[in-house]
C-alpha positions in Angstrom: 53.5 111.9 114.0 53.5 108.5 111.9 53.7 110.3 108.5 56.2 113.0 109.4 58.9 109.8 110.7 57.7 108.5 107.7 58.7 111.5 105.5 62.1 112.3 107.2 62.9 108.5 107.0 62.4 108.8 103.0 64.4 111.7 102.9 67.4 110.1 105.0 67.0 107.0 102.6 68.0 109.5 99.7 70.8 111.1 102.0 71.6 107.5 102.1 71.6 107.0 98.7 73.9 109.7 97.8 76.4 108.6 100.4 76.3 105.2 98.6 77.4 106.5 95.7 80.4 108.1 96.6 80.9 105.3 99.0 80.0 102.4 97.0 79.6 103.0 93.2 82.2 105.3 93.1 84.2 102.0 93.6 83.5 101.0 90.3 86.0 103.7 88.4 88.9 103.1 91.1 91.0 100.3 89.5 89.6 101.8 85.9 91.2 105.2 86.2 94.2 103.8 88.5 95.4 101.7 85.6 95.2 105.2 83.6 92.2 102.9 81.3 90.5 106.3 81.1 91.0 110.0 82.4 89.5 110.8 86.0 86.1 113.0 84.6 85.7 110.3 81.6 85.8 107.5 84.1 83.7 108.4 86.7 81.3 110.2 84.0 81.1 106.6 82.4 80.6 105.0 86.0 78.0 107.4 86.8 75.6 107.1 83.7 75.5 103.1 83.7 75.1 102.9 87.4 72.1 105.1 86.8 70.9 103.0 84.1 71.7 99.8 86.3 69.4 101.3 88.8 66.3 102.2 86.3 66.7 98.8 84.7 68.0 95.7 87.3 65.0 95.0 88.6 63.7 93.8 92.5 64.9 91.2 94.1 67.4 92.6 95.7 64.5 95.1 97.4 62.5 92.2 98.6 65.2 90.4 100.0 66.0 93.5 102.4 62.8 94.8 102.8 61.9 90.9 104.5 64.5 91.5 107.0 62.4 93.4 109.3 59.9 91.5 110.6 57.7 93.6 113.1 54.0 93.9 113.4 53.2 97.3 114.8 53.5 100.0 111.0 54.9 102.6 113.8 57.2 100.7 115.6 58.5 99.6 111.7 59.1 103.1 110.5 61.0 103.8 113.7 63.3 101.2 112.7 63.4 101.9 109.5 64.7 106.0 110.7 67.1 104.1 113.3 68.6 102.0 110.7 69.0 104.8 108.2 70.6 107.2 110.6 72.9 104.7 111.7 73.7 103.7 108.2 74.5 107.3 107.4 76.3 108.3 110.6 78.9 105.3 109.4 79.1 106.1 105.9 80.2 109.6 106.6 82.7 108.5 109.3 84.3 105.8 106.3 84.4 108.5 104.4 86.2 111.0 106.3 89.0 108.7 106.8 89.1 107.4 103.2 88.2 104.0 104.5 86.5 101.7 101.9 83.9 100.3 104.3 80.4 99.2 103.1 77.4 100.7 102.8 75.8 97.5 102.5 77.0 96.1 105.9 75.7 99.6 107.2 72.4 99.4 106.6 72.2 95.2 107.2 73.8 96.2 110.8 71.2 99.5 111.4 68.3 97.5 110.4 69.8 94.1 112.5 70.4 96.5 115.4 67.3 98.7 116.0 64.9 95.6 115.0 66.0 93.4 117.7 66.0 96.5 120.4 62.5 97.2 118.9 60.8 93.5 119.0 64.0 91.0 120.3 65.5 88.1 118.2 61.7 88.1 116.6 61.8 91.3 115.1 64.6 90.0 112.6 64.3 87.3 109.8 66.8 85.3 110.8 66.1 82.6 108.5 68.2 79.5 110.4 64.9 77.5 110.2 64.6 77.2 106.8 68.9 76.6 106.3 68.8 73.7 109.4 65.5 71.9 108.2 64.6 70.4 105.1 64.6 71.6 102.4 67.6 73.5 103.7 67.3 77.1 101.5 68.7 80.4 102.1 66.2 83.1 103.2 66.1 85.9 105.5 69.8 87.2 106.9 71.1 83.6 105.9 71.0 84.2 102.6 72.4 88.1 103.1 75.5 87.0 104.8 75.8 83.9 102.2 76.5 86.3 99.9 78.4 88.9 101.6 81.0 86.1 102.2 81.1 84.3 98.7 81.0 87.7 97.1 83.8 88.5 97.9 85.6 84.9 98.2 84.7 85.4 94.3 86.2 88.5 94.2 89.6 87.8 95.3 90.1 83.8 94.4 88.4 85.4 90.3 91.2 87.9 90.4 93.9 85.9 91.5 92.8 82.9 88.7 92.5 86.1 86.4 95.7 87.4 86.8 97.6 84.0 86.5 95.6 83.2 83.3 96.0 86.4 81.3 99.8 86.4 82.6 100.0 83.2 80.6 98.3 84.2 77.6 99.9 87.6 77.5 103.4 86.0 77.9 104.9 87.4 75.0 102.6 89.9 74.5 104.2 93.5 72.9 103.5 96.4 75.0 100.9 97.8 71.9 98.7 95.2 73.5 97.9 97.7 75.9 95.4 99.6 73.5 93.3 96.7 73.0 93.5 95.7 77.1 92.2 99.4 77.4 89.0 99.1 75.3 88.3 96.2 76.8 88.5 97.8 80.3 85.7 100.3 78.7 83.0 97.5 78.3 83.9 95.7 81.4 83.8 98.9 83.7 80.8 99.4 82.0 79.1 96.1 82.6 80.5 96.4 86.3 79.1 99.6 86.8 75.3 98.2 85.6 75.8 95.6 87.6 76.5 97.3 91.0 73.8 100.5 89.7 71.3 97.3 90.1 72.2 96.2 93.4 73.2 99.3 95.1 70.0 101.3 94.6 67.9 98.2 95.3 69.1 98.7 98.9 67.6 102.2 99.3 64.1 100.8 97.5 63.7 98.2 99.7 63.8 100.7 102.2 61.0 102.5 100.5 59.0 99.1 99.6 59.0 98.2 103.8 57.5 101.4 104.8 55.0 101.7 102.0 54.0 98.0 103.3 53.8 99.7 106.9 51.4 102.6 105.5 49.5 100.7 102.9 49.9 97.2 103.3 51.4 96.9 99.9 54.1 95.9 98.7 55.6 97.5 95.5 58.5 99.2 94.7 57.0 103.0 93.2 58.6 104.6 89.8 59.4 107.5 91.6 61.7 106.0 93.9 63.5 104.1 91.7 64.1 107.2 89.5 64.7 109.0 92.9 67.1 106.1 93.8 68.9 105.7 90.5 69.7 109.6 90.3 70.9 110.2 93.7 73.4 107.2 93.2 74.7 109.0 89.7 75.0 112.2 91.5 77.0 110.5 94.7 79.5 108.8 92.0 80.1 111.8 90.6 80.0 114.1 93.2 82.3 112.4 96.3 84.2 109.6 95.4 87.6 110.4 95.1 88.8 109.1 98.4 88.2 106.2 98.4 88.9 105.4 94.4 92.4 106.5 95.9 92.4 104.3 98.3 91.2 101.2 96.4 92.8 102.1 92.8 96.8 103.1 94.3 97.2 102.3 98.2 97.0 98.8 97.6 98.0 98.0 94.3 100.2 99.4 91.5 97.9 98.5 88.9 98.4 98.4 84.9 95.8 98.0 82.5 95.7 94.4 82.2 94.9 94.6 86.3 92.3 96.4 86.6 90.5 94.2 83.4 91.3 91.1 85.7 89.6 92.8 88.5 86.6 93.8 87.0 86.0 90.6 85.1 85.8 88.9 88.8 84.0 91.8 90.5 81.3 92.0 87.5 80.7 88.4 87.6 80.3 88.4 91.6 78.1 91.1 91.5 75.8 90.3 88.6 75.5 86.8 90.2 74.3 88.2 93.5 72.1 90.7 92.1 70.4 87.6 90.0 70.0 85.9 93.4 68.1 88.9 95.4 71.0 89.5 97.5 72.3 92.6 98.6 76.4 92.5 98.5 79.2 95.2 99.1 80.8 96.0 96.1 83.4 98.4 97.5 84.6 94.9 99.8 84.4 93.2 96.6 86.3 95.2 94.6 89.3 95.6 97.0 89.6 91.9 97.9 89.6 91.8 93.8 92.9 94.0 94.0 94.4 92.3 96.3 93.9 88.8 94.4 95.7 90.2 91.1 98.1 91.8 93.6 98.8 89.0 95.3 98.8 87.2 91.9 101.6 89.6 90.5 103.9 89.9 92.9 102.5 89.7 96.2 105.8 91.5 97.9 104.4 94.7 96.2 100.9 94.7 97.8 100.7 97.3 101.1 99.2 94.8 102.8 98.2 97.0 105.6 95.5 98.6 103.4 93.9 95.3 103.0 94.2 94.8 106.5 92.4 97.6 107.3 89.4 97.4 104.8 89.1 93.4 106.0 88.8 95.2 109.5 86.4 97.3 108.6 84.8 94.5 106.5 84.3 92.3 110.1 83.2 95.4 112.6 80.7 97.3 110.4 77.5 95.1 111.2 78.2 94.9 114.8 79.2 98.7 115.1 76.2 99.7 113.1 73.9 97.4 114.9 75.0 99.3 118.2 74.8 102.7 117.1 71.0 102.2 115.3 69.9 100.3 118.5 71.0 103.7 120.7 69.1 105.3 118.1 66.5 103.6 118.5 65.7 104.1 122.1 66.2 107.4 121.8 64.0 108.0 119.0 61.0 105.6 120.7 61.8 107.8 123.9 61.0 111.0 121.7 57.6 109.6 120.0 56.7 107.6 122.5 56.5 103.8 120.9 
């Protein structure tokens, strides 16, 4: 029984995976091909092929900061989680996307595995970490240091686009309209950078995923070639495959956006990102990069923002750990009800 929950809980982490991608990554092209900085297929085919790369080549720590969340003794009772957690995950992700909301993967899967580890084990089977942030030395581990970041992510995201947007308003002043060229090659490298960035961090999710249930199985604690292949294709596939919604969303329900916008927005939502993947934390991009809209937005003209939208993705934003932490709890106790944990 152990390895067959074992083997459909890798193959939901893959489902996962994919849904990230046109979730999540496929983020990365909305403001790019909004501002009309490339053509739909070129865009997302550019997206695609460096959040691949991102995911072959950004490393760990992301993985080991989520795979330390869950903190349960019993191997079974883990990779029961683990399938809670990811079919919670998923079960939001697909909802999201059927309405075209921009919601986050990332907060899914934080709320799943929050969720079905406390049901599992109580308060003890999560890493909480408030021990180590109240006493000395005071440092940021365990879910501390998660929703650190998810905050200040996005804090950058919008406060970097809004300075952005002021600052390149005053340099580009009395700027000719030709200028618009160079703005658009420019929006080439940092979509591309973006894109690395968030292939790193996104796929790192799924793998730490992977690296928690080896650790249940084995004892060990390593993140396996195969899945970050595994990991790094499913996410190119996703971006290319079933984004579309919510790049509309993001790229023209909020935001008119020019050239010069989207390169203020993914200046800010490159540096957040890159900085959190650096730290080990996993962040939401897709919250990222529409707060980072609505700060050049706001910036521009903020009478000309549909501030609805934003209302709606900061809504989303606040309920998806608490909603996903119910619905992967449920799960759960149905699924240890089934097995018998």
């Amino acid at each position: 029984m152990i390895f067959e929950i074992a083997v459909l809980t890798v193959i939901l982490a893959f489902m996962f995976t994919f849904t990230n991608g046109f979730q999540d990554a496929s983020t990365m092209a909305a403001t790019f091909i909004a501002s009309r900085s490339a053509s739909p297929r070129g865009g997302i085919i550019m997206v695609a092929s460096m959040s691949f790369l991102g995911a072959l080549l950004g490393g760990s720590a992301v993985a080991f900061t989520l795979s330390g969340l869950v903190t349960i003794d019993s191997g079974f009772q883990t990779i029961v989680v683990l399938l809670a957690a990811m079919v919670g995950a998923t079960i939001w992700n697909i909802t999201a996307w059927k309405y075209a909301l921009p919601s986050s993967s990332t907060h899914a899967l934080i709320g799943g595995l929050i969720g079905a580890g406390v049901v599992s084990a109580g308060v003890g089977g999560v890493y909480w970490g408030l021990a180590e942030l109240l006493l000395p030395p005071h440092h940021l581990e365990g879910l501390m240091k998660i929703l650190f970041f998810l905050l200040i992510s996005v804090v950058i995201g919008f406060a970097g686009s809004f300075l952005m947007r002021r600052m390149t308003k005053f340099l580009l002043m009395n700027a000719e309209r030709k200028i618009n060229k160079q703005i658009i090659r420019l929006n080439w490298l940092t979509a591309a950078v973006m894109s690395f960035a968030n292939g790193a961090n996104d796929s790192q999710k799924q793998m730490g995923i992977i690296v928690l249930l080896s650790a249940s199985l084995t004892t060990t604690m390593e993140v396996p070639v195969w899945t970050r292949v595994a990991c790094a294709l499913l996410l190119a596939l996703g971006t290319l495959g079933g984004g579309w919604r919510i790049m509309n969303t993001i790229g023209n329900r909020i935001f008119k956006l020019e050239p010069v916008h989207s390169f203020d927005s993914q200046v800010s939502s490159g540096v957040s990102i890159a900085l959190s993947t650096l730290a080990g934390a996993p962040v939401s991009s897709t919250h990222i990069v529409s707060m980072s809209v609505l700060g050049v937005g706001m910036a521009e003209n903020r009478r000309k923002v549909q501030w609805s939208v934003g209302r709606n993705i900061i809504i989303a934003m606040l309920v998806t750990i608490p909603v996903t932490m119910l619905i992967s709890g449920a799960v759960y106790l149905v699924i240890s009800l089934l097995v018998g944990v």
